[in-house]
N, C-alpha and C positions, 0 to 999 in steps of 0.2 A: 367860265368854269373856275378860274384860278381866283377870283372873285368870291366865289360861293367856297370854295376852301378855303379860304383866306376868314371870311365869316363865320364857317361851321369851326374852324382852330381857334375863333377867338371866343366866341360866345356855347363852343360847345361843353367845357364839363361844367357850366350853367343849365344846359338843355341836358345833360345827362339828369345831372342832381333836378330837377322840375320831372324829368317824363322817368325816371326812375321809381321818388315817390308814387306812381302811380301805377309802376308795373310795368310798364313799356318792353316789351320786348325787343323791339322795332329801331326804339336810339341805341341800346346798347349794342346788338348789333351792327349800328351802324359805327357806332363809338370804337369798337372792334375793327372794323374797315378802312376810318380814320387812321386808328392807330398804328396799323400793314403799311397807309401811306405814309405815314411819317408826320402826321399832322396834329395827332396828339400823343400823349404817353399812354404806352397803356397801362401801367401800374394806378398813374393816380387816375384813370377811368375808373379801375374795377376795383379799386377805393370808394372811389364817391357815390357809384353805383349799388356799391354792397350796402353803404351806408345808409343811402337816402330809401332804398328798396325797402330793404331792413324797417326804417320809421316809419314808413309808408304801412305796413303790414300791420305796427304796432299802433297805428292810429286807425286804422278799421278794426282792431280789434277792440282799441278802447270806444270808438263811438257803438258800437256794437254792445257792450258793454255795461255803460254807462250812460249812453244816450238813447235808451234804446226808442222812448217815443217819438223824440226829434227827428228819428232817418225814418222811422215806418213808413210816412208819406210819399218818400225815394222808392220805396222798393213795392208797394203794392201792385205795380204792373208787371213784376219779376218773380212773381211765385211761385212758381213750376223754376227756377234756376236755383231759387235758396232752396226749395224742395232737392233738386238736382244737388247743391252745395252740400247738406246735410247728410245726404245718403252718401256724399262721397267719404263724407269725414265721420260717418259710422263704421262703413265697410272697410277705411283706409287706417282710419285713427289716427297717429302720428304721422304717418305717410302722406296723410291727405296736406300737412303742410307743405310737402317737395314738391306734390302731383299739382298743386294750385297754382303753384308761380308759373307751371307752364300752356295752362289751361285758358286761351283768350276768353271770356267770354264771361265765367265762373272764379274768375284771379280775386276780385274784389270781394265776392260772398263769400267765398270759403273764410275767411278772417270773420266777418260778420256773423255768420252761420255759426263760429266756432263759440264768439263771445256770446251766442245767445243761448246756447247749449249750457252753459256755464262751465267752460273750460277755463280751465286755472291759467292766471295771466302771466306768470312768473314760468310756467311751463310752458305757454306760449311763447314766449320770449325766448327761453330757451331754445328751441328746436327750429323758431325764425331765425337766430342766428345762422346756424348749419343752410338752412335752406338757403337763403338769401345769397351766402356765400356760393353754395354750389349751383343755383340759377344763374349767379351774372358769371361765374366761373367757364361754364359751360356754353353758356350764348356768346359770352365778348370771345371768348381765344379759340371755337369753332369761327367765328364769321374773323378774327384776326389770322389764324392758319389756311383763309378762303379766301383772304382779301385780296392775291392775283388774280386769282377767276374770279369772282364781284369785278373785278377792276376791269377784266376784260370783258365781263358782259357786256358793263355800263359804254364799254369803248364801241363793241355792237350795235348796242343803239343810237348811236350816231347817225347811223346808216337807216336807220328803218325807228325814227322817234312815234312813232303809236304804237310800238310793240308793248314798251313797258306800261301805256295804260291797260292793253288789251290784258297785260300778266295779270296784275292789279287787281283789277275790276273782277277778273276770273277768282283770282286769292280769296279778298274781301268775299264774293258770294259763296264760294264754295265753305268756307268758314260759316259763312252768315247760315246757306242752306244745311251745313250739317248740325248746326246749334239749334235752329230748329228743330230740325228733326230728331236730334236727341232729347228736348227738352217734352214732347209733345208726347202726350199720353197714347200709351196702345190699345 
């Protein structure tokens, strides 16, 4: 164990700024739990986190944008989600920037969806700032004010190591089956 902290303190706000770019809820969270232990800072977490989020958002919106024939081929079998994506950012408008960051499934189309709309990119940018900032604000310093209880979960499964696949596997499906079934025509 003191091994794998030892690793995740060195190489983690590399694995923040990598799975940040990408929306991750998941490391920064964890980056937040890290932090409770004492094993990273968390100021330059939800730095790097805001940061790389942030460019992350502002690069699907430019290949969206600008690229748009190059990704079509990506997305043809996600139809009914940029459909889902669109309706969120009609009905939400600006909001639908904040409501994306938290949304697994739809995080990467809403930016996409937004640029293909022809939303203004300077206005984009704008209101990705605010967002960005109060996504990882809200995920690192909930899971950092949690990090005892995280911490004694994780001490829990000690005692019973199949528990936390059995969680898991539940998480992932239940995610997996209600994206489905929201996405799927009535």
């Amino acid at each position: 164990m003191e091994d794998t902290l030892t690793s995740l303190s060195t190489w983690g706000y590399l694995a923040i700024a990598f799975f940040s770019f990408g929306g991750s809820l998941v490391v920064v969270a964890a980056a937040g739990v890290l932090s409770y232990m004492g094993e990273m800072n968390l100021f330059i977490s939800l730095a790097i986190a805001i940061v790389f989020n942030y460019i992350g958002d502002m690069f699907l919106f430019y290949l969206g944008k600008y690229h748009k024939e190059d990704i079509k081929p990506y997305f043809e079998k996600h139809k009914r989600k940029i459909a889902l994506s669109t309706l969120i950012m009609r009905k939400y408008g600006v909001w639908a920037i904040f409501i994306q960051k938290f949304l697994y499934g739809i995080k990467t189309l809403v930016p996409i969806s937004m640029a293909l709309s022809r939303y203004d990119f300077k206005k984009f940018g704008f209101y990705n700032i605010f967002a960005s900032i109060f996504f990882v604000v809200v995920i690192m310093l909930v899971s950092f004010y949690a990090g005892g209880t995280i911490q004694a979960l994780f001490e829990s499964f000690k005692a019973y190591p199949w528990v936390p696949f059995v969680v898991l596997f539940s998480i992932v499906g239940a995610i997996w089956y209600s994206m489905e079934h929201l996405t799927k025509k009535r």
